[in-house]
N, C-alpha and C positions, 0 to 999 in steps of 0.2 A: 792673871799675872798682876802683881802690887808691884808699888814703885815708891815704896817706905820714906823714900828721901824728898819725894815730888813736892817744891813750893807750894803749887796748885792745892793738892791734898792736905799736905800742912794746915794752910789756913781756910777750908771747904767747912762751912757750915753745916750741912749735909752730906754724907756718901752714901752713895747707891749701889751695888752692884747686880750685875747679870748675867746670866751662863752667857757664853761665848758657844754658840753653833757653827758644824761644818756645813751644814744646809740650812739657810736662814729663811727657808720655804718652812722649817718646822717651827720658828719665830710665830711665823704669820699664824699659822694652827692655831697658836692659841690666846690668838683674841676672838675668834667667833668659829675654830671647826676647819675642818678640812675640806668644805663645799668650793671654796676659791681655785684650789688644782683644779677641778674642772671646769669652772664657768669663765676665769679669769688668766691661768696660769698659760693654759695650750696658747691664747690670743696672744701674752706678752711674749710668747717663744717666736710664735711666727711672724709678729710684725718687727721684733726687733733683729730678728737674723736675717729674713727674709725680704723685707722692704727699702723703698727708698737705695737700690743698688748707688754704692758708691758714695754716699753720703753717710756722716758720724751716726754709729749706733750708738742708741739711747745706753746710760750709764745707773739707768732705773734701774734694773734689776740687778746689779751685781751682789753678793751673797748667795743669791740663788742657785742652787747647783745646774749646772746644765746652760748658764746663762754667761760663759764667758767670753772676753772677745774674738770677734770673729776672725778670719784670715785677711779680710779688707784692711779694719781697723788694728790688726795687732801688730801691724809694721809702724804703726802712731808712739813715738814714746810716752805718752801721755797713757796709755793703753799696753800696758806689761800687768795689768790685774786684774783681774774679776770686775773690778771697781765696785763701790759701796754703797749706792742707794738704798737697797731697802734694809741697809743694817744703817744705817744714817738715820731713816724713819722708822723704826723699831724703835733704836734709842729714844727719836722723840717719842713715840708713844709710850713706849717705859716711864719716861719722863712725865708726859701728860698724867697719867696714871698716878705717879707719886704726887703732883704738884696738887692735884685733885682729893686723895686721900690724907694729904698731912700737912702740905701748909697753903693752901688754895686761900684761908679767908686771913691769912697770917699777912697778905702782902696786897701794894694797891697795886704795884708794878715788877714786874717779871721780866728780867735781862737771859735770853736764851744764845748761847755763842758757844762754840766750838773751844775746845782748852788749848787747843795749838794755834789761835789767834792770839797775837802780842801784839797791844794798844800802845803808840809812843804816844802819842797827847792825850789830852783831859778827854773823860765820857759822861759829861754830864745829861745823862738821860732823864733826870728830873723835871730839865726844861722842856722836853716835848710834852706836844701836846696828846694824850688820851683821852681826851672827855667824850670822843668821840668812838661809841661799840666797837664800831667798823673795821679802825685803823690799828695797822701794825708798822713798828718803823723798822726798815730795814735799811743796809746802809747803801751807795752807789759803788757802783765797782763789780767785777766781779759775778755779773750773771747770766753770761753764758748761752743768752736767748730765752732766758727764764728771770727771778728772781733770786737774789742771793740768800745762799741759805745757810750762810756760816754765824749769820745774826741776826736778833732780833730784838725788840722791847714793844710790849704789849701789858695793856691794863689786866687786870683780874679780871672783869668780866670777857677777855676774846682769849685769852693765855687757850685755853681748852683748844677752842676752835683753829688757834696759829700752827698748835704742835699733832692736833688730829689728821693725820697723812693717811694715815693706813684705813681706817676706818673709809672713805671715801675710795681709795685705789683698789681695796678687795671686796664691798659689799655693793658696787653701783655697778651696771653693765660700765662693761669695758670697751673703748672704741680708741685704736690709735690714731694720732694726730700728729703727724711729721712737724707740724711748726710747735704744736703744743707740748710735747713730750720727746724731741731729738736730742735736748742737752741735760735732761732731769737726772 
């Protein structure tokens, strides 16, 4: 779907687009194969439907087929969809992928946000500090038991490493962790 009139789009330096999947388990395919259904996918089913009785299932896997919410959770208003995680980190990996092949050595600093965030005051992200590989700024607010992942700024040398989600979540043994992964 286009949205011909979108401010946003209007003034985008860049646009990218990507197929839209009804199972975003086929997304995953095709960064490294279909070995992850097995070694990874059965683990995310059972710990997130099955564990932790009575507390918030994780919102990791939504796109997923088969991964929707449970009867616990889907009396939560918050909880009427599938929810979006790993079509959240798809994007960014799409995204890593572009920033990699076409303007990686173009930029010293990399602003990553969501298009349905609206900033009422200044974002002068010039003034933080990057000198440092390590660091990524993210803003306060909004995380849920985790980090907030609606924004970011990160130097050229970590940009890769901020928006490589997937690559970590499908190619490294899987272990779930109720405090680490219950709001992702």
């Amino acid at each position: 779907m286009t949205y011909p009139n979108n401010s946003l789009l209007q003034r985008a330096k860049y646009i990218w687009h990507h197929r839209e999947y009804d199972d975003w388990a086929d997304a995953i395919d095709t960064i490294n194969g279909t070995s992850w259904r097995k070694t990874h996918l059965p683990q995310f089913h059972d710990y997130n439907v099955f564990s932790y009785r009575g507390k918030n299932r994780s919102i990791l896997f939504g796109g997923i087929a088969g991964h929707a919410c449970d009867t616990l959770t889907a009396r939560a208003s918050w909880c009427e969809h599938d929810g979006s995680g790993i079509i959240v980190f798809m994007l960014r990996h799409w995204l890593m992928e572009r920033i990699r092949e076409e303007v990686l050595g173009m930029y010293d600093t990399f602003v990553v946000t969501r298009p349905d965030n609206m900033y009422l005051c200044p974002h002068v992200f010039t003034e933080l500090d990057l000198s440092n590989d390590t660091v990524i700024w993210v803003p306060e607010g909004q995380e849920y038991g985790g980090y907030c992942d609606r924004h970011l700024v990160a130097s050229r040398a970590n940009i890769l490493n901020a928006l490589d989600i997937m690559q970590e979540l499908t190619h490294t043994p899987y272990e779930w962790d109720y405090e680490k992964h219950h709001n992702t």
